[in-house]
C-alpha positions in Angstrom: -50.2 -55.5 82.4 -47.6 -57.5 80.7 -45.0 -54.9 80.7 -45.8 -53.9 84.0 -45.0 -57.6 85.4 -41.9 -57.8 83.8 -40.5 -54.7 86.0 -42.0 -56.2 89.0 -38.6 -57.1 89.7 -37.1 -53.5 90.1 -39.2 -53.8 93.6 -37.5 -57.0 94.5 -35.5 -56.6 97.7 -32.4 -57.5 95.9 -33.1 -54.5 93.4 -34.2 -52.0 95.8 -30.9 -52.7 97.9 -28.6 -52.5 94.6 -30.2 -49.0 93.6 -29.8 -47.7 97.2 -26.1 -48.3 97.0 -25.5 -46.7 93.6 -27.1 -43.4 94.5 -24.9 -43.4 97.9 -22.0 -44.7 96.3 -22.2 -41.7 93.5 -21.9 -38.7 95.5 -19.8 -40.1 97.9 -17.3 -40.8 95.0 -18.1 -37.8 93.7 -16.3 -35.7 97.4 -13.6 -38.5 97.0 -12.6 -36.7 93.7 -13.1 -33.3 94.7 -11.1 -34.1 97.7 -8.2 -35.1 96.1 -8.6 -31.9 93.6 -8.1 -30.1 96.4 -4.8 -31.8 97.6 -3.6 -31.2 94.1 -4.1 -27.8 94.2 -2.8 -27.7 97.3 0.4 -29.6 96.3 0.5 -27.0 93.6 0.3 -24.1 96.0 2.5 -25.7 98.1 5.6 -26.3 95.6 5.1 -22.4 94.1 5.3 -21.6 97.5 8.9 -23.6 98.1 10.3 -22.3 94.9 9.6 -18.9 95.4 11.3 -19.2 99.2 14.5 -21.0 97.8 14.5 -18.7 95.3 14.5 -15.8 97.1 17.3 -13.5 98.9 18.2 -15.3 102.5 16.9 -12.4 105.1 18.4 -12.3 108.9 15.7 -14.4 111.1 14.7 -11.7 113.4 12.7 -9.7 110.6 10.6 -13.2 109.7 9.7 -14.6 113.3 10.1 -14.0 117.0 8.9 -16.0 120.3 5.8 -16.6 119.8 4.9 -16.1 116.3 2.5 -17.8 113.6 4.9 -18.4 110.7 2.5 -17.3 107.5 2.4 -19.8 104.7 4.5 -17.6 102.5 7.5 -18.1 104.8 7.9 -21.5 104.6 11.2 -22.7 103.6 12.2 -19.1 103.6 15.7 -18.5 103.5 16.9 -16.7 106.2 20.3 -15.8 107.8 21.3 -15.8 112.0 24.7 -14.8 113.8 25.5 -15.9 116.9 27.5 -18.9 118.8 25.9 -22.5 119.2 25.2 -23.9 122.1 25.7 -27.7 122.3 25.7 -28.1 126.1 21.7 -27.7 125.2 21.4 -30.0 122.5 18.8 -32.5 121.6 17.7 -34.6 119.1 14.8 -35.2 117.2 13.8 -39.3 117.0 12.7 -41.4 114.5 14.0 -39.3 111.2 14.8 -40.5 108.1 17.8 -38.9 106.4 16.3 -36.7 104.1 12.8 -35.1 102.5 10.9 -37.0 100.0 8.5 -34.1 99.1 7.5 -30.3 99.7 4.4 -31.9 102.1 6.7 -33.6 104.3 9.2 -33.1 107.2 10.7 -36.7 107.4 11.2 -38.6 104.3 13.8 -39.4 102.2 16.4 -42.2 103.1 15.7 -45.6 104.3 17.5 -45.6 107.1 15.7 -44.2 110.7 18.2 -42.0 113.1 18.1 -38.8 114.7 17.8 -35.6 113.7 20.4 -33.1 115.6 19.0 -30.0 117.1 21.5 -27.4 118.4 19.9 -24.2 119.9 21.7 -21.0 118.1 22.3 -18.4 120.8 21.5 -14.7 118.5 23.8 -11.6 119.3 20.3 -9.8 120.9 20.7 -12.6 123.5 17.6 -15.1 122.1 17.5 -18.4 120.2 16.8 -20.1 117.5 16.7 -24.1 117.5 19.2 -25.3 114.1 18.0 -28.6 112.5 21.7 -29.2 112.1 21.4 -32.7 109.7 20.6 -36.6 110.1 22.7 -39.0 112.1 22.9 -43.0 112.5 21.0 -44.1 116.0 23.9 -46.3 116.8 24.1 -49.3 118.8 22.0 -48.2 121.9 19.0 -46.0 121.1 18.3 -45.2 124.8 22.0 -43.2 125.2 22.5 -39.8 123.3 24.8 -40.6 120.7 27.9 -39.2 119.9 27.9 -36.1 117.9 30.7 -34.2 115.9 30.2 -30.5 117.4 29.9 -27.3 115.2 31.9 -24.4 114.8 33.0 -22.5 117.8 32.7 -18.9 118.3 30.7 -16.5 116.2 29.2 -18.1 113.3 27.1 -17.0 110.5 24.3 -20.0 109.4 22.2 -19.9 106.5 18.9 -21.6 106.4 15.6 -22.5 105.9 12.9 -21.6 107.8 10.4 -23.9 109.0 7.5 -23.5 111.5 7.3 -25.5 114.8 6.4 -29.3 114.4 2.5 -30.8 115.5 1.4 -34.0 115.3 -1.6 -33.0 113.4 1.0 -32.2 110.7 3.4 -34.1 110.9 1.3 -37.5 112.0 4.7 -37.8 115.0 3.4 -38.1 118.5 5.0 -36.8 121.2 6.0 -39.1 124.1 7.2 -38.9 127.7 9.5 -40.7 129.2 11.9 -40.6 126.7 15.7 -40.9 127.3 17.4 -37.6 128.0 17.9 -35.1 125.8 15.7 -36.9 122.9 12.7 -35.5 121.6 9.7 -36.5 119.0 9.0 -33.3 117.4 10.8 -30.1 116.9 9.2 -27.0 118.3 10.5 -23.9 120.0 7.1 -24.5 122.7 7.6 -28.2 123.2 11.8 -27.8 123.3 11.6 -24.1 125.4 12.6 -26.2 128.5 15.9 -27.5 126.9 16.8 -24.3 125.9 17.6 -21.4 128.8 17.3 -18.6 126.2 13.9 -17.3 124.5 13.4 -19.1 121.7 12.2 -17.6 118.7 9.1 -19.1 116.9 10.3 -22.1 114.3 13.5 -23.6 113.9 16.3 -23.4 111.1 17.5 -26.3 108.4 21.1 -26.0 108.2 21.8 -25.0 104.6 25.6 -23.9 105.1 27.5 -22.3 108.3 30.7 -20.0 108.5 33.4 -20.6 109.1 33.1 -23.7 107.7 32.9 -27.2 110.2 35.2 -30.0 110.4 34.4 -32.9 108.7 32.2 -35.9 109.7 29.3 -33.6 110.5 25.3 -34.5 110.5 23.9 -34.9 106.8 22.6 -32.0 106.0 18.6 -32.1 105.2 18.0 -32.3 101.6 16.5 -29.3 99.6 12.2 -30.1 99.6 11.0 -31.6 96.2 8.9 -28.9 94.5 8.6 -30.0 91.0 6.6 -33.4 92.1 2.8 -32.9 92.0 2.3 -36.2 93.2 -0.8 -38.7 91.7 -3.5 -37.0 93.4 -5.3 -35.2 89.7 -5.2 -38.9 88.6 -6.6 -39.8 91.6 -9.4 -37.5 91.7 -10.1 -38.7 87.5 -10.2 -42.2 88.4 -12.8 -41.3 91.6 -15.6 -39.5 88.5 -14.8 -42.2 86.4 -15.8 -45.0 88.8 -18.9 -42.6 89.4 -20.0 -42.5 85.7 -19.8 -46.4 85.6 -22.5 -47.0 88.2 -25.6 -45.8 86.5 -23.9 -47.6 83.8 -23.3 -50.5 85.3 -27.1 -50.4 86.6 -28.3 -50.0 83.1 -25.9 -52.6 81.9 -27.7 -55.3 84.9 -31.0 -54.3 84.3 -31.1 -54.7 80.5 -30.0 -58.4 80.9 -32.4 -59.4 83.8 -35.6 -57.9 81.5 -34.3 -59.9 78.7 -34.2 -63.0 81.2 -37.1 -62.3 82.4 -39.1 -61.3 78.9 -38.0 -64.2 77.6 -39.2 -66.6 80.7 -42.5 -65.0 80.0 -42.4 -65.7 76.1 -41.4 -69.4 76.7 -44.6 -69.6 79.5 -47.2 -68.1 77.1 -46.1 -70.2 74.3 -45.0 -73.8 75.3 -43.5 -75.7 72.6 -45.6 -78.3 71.2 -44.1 -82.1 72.7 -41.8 -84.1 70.6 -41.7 -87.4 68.8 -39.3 -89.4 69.8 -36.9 -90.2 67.1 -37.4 -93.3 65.2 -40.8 -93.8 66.1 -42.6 -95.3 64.0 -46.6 -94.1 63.0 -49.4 -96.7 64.0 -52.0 -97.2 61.2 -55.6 -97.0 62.9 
């Protein structure tokens, strides 16, 4: 009976409430390290990917995608090749872009400061297109006027490439706005930038690697090759998420050890009250 009193406590609502949220934090902590496993490996995946694409022979565009098509994963950042003549009375560009990449996952990154990115549809010899993320530029002093950009080559032109699939907002996290001033878009995409564009547009678009002939200067900054060596802190991430999980039954153990000591030793001094005091320097009274 006296052991089973000083566990009463566990029953307490305090207790009951305290053990409730350890066994929901622990699994829950538990799919928060799993789930950054998984962007690891996908990080992983994702730089092999990139470096096997850069790495590889450029192939001409028409043999990797055509209107319509569902880039596969392999492709991306493929280097590819296209001939044809740019066509600048259709160009646009792409808002709020930073001036480089700042990692194989992304498709903004990089600099510090926000611009444009130019778009400049590439008119193939079979008569259809393919949009050519042609670099970063300042914004300039008004941001609701298309801003002044140095052209490309004229004439027949041979660009080099990589290939990227057509922007979303799921991944990309840009939304896409109306009302914006003309020729400006939010994200690059042969569907969303068709109407720009008179020719078909082949699926994807192109980030200008090199063109021949070569362009005059004071051209867009070209887009920096992706990072593919970084695998970002997401293993650490997913460590750190197990490790907080181990520490809560520990921590439970750790809290109920000192309140039975409390409480065993609240018992102890009730079952055995010390016996009073003299005061000191009394003195005893002879009867």
């Amino acid at each position: 009976m006296y052991r089973r009193g000083v566990y009463r406590f566990l029953w307490s609502r305090q207790w009951v409430f305290l053990t409730l949220l350890g066994l929901v934090m622990m699994p829950t902590m538990v799919r928060l390290g799993f789930w950054q496993l998984h962007r690891h490996e996908h990080r992983v995946a994702n730089n092999r990917i990139i470096a096997a694409s850069l790495a590889a022979k450029p192939v001409p565009v028409e043999t990797v995608t055509h209107p319509g098509a569902v880039l596969p994963k392999r492709d991306l950042y493929r280097s590819v090749t296209a001939k044809g003549h740019f066509d600048t009375a259709h160009e646009v560009v792409a808002r709020h872009r930073t001036a480089g990449n700042s990692g194989s996952d992304d498709t903004s990154g990089g600099g510090q400061e926000v611009g444009y990115h130019v778009i400049t549809p590439l008119i193939l010899d079979d008569g259809r297109a393919v949009l050519v993320n042609r670099g970063w530029i300042s914004p300039g002093d008004d941001p609701t006027k298309f801003p002044r950009i140095t052209p490309p080559p004229t004439g027949e032109v041979t660009v080099t490439g990589r290939l990227r699939p057509d922007e979303t907002t799921s991944a990309t996290g840009i939304r896409n706005r109306k009302g914006l001033p003309d020729r400006q878009i939010m994200l690059i995409s042969s569907t969303a930038d068709a109407k720009f564009v008179p020719a078909t547009l082949v699926s994807g678009y192109l980030e200008l690697v090199s063109v021949s002939p070569k362009p005059g200067p004071h051209q867009p900054a070209l887009i920096p090759e992706p990072d593919h060596s970084s695998i970002g802190p997401h293993m650490a991430y997913a460590i750190q998420w197990w490790l907080f999980t181990a520490m809560v039954p520990v921590g439970w153990v750790v809290l109920f050890r000192r309140e039975r000591a409390e409480r065993v030793a609240a018992k102890e001094k009730q079952d055995n009250p010390e016996s009073p005091q003299e005061p000191e320097g009394s003195v005893p009274v002879a009867v």
